[in-house]
C-alpha positions in Angstrom: 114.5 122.8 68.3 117.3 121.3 71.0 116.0 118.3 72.4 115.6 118.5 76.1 117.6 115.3 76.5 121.4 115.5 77.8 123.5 113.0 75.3 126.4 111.8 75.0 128.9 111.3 72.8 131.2 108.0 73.0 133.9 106.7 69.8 132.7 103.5 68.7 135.9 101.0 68.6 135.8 100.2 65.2 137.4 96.4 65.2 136.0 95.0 68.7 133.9 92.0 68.5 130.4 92.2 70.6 129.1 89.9 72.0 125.6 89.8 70.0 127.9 88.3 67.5 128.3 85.2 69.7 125.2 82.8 68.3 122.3 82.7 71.0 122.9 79.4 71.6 126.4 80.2 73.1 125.6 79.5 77.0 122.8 76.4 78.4 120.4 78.2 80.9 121.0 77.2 84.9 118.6 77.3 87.4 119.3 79.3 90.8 117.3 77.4 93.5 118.1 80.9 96.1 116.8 83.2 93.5 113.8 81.0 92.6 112.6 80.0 95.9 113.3 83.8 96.7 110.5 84.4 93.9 108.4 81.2 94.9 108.1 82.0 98.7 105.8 85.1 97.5 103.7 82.6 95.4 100.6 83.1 97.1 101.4 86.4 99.2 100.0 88.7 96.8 96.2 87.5 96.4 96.2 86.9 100.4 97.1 91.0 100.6 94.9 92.0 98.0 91.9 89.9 99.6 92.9 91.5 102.6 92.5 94.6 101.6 89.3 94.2 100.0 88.3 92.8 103.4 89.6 95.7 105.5 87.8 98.6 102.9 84.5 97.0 104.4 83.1 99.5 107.1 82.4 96.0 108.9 86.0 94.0 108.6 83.9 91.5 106.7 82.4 90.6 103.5 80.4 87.7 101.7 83.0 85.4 99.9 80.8 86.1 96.2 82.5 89.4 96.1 86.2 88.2 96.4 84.9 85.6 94.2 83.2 87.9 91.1 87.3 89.7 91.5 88.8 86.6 91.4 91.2 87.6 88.2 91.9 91.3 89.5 93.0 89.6 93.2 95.0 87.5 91.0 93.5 84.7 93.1 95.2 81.2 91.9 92.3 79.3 92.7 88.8 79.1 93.6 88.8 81.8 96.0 87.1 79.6 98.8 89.8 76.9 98.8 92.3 79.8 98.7 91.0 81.1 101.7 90.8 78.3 103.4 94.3 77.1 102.9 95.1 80.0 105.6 93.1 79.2 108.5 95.7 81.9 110.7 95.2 84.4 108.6 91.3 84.7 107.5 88.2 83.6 109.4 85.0 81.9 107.8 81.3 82.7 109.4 77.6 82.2 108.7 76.1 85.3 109.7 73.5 84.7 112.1 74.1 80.9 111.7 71.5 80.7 108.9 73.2 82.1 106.2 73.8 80.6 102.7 77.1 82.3 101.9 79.9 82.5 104.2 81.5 85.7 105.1 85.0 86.1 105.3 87.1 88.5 108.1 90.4 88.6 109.3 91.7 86.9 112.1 93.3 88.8 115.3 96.6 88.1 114.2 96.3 89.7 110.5 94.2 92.3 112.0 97.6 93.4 114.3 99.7 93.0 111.1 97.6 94.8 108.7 97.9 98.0 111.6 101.3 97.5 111.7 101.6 97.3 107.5 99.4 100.7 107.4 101.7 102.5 110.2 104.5 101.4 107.9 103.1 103.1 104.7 102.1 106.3 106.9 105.4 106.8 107.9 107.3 109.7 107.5 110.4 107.2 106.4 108.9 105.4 104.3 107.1 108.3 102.5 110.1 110.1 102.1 112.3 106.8 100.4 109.1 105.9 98.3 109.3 109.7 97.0 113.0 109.7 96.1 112.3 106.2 94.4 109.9 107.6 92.4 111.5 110.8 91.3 114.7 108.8 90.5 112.3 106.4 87.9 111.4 109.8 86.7 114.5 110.4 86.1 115.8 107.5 84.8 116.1 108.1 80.8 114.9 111.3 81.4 111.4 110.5 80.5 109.9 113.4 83.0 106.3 111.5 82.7 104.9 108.1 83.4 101.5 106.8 83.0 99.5 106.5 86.3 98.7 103.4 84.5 101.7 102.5 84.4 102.5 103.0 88.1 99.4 101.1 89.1 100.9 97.8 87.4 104.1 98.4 89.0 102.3 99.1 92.4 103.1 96.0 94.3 107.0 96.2 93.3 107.1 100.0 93.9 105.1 99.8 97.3 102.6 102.1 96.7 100.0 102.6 99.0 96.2 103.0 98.3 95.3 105.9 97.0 99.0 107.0 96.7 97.4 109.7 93.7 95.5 111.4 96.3 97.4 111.0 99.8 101.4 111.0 98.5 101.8 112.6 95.8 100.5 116.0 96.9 102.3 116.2 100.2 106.1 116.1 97.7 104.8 119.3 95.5 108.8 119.7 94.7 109.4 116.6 93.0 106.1 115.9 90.9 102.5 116.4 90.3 99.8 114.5 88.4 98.9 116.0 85.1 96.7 115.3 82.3 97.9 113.0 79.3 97.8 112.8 75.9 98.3 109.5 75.5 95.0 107.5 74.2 93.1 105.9 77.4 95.9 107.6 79.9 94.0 108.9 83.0 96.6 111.2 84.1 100.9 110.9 84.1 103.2 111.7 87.2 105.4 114.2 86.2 108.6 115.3 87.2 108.8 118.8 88.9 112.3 119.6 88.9 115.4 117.9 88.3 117.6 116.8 91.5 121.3 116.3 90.8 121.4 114.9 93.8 119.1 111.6 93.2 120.8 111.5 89.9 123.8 109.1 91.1 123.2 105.2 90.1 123.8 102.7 92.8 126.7 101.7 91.2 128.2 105.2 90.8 127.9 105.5 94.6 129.6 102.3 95.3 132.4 102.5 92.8 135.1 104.6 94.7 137.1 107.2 93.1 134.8 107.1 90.4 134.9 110.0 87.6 132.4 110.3 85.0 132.6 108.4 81.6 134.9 106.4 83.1 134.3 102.3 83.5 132.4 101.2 86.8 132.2 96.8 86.4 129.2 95.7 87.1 129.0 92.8 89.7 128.3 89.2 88.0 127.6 86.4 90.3 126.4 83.2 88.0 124.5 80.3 89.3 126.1 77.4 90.3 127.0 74.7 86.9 127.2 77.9 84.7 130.3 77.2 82.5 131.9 80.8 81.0 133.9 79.3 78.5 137.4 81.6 77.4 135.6 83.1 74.2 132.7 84.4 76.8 135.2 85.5 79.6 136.1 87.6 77.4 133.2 89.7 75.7 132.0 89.6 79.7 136.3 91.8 80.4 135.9 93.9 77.2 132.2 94.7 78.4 133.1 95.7 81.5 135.9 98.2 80.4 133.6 100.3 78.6 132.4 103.6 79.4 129.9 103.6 82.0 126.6 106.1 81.0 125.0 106.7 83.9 121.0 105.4 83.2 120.2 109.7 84.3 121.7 110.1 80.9 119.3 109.9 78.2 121.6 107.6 75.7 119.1 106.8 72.8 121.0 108.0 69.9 123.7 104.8 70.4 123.1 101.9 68.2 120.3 99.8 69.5 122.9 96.5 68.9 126.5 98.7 69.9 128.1 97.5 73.0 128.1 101.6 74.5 124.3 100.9 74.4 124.1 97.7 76.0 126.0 98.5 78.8 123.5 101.8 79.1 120.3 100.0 78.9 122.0 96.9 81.5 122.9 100.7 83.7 118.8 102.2 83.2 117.8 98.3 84.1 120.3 97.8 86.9 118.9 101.0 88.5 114.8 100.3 87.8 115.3 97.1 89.8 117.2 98.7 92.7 114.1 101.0 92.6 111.3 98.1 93.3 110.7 96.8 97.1 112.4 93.2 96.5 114.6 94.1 93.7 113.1 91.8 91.1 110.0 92.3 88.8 107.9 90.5 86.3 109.3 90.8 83.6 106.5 91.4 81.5 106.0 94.3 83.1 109.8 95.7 83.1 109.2 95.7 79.7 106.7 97.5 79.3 107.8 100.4 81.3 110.8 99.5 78.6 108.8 99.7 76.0 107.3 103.5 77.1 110.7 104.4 77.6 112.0 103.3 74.1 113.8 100.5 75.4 112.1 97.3 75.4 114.3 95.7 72.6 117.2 96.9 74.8 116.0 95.2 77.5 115.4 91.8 75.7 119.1 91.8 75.1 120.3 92.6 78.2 118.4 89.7 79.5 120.0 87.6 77.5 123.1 88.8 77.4 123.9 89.3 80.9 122.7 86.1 82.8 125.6 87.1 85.5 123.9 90.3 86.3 119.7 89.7 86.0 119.0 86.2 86.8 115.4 85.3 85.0 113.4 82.9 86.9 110.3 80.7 85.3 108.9 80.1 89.0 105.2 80.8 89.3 104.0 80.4 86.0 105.4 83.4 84.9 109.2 84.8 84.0 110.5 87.4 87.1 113.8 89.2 86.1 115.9 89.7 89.5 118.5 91.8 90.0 121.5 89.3 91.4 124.1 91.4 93.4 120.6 92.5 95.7 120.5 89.0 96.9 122.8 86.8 98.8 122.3 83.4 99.3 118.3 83.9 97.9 118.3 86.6 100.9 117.1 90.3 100.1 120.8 91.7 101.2 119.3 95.4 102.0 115.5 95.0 103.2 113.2 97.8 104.4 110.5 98.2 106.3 107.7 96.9 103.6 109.5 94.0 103.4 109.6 93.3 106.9 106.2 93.4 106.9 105.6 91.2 104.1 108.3 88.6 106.1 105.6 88.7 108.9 102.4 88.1 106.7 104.1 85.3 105.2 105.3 83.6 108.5 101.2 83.7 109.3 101.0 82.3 106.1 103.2 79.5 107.1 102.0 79.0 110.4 98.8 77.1 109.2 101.0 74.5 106.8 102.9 73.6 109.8 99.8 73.2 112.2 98.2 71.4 109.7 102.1 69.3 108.7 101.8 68.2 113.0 98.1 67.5 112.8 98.9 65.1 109.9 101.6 63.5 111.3 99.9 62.7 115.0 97.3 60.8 112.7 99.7 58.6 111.0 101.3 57.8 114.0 97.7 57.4 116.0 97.0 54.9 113.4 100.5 52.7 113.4 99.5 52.0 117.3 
């Protein structure tokens, strides 16, 4: 039986060193403060939304603060969830109902309450439907895999910007481009799968950017290395001969290439490349880039590109865990292309902010209250 994947068949320069052959200890890491505090300003964006939301699926805008506190791990909340809360006076609001209660209740304030309306108009949209569809058919796409795990999906929901309930509200209304079925993959609830093929999302970022290009042809990737990073003459040039080969569009499925061949490294760094410029803020955990890697029979692949390529993924250690981000999508630690999900993420975290610098002048009139 054919297989229903498209390959493609490259000649494999016989005398060409790689560079996997250059020893792991061949470049000393360097920290990007941009990228990093681009990573770090989100540190405690995430559990705020997700408490939010909680708080907002309550008929009554409001809920006692044992609930958030028995989903503590599932809200990601960093700490208890009481002194979370209360680190963000302008954005939640602490009450004893009736004045006699034991347990506080927690609700939004006026301002979160506006932004939350204006985060939920953003989802509802008929743009932002419509890009979050074509994102999700391309990671379809990608590899041609055809399925993914709803599973899967859900733990890529934040970088995807999915909306609640996206299985039964967005999915049905792009019958064209895919449909839930059911799985048989061992505690899979259901896959998204893809309904037919569109040559037209098929085109990489970097194919549409590369002018003149012609397929199977070289497209360089852009490299942009922190600031201290030395690229000694040995590494300048694996990074040239790297860059002159073949480009393999990550819509090709390119499996059959030697997992350690240069051809396939500069595939999976293309299927990578393109999964990033997928997500909301172009970067990811990368725990959980590889495992969509490893469903897709790449996750080794992956690993190396990481390594190899600090020039094109920069991997930050910033909140406690490792974030891959995709470095030509940010200039200066700024999001070069945003959209409208991020705009409204900006805004929550400028209420987020708002508190530290009440609280910042508050301090500072007491010092000075106590020098006179």
């Amino acid at each position: 039986m054919k297989s229903i994947f498209r390959t493609i068949s490259l000649r494999r320069q016989p005398n060409r060193r790689t560079f996997s052959d250059a020893p792991e200890e061949t470049y000393k890491f360097v920290r990007d403060r941009g990228l990093d505090h681009a990573v770090e300003r989100e540190k405690n964006l995430r559990p705020l939304l997700s408490i939010k939301d909680l708080v907002t699926s309550e008929p009554s805008k409001s809920l006692p603060i044992s609930v958030i506190t028995a989903q503590r791990d599932s809200l990601r909340v960093p700490l208890r969830p009481i002194e979370f809360i209360r680190s963000f006076p302008s954005v939640f609001s602490e009450s004893l109902p009736g004045g006699t209660g034991v347990q506080p209740h927690i609700s939004l304030t006026p301002e979160t309450l506006n932004l939350d309306a204006e985060e939920q108009l953003v989802y509802s949209s008929e743009d932002y439907k419509q890009g979050l569809a074509d994102r999700l058919l391309k990671l379809l796409m990608i590899n041609r895999i055809n399925k993914i795990p709803l599973e899967i999906l859900d733990l890529l929901k934040w970088d995807l910007g999915l909306p609640k309930g996206y299985v039964e509200t967005m999915v049905p209304e792009f019958p064209d481009y895919f449909r839930v079925v059911k799985s048989r993959l061992r505690g899979c609830s259901g896959e998204l799968e893809l309904v037919c093929w569109s040559k037209e999302h098929s085109v990489s970022v970097l194919e549409k950017k590369a002018k003149e290009y012609t397929k199977g042809s070289p497209i360089a990737f852009p490299m942009k290395f922190s600031n201290g990073f030395v690229v000694d003459k040995k590494m300048k040039r694996w990074f040239d001969d790297w860059q002159k080969l073949p480009y393999i569009s990550p819509y090709d499925n390119a499996l059959h290439l030697s997992a350690t061949s240069d051809e396939s490294d500069k595939w999976a760094a293309a299927v990578l490349h393109e999964i990033l410029n997928l997500f909301v803020s172009k970067k990811v955990e990368k725990d959980l880039v590889l495992h969509l890697g490893e469903f897709m029979g790449l996750r080794s692949r992956f690993k190396r590109v990481l390594h190899n390529h600090p020039g094109v993924f920069y991997l930050s250690s910033k909140l406690r865990t490792h974030t891959v981000v995709l470095r030509d999508a940010y200039k200066r630690g700024v999001l070069v292309e945003g959209n409208q999900l991020v705009t409204s993420r900006n805004r929550y975290m400028k209420l987020m902010s708002k508190a530290k610098k009440e609280s910042n002048a508050v301090s500072s009139r007491k010092r000075e209250d106590k020098g006179r």
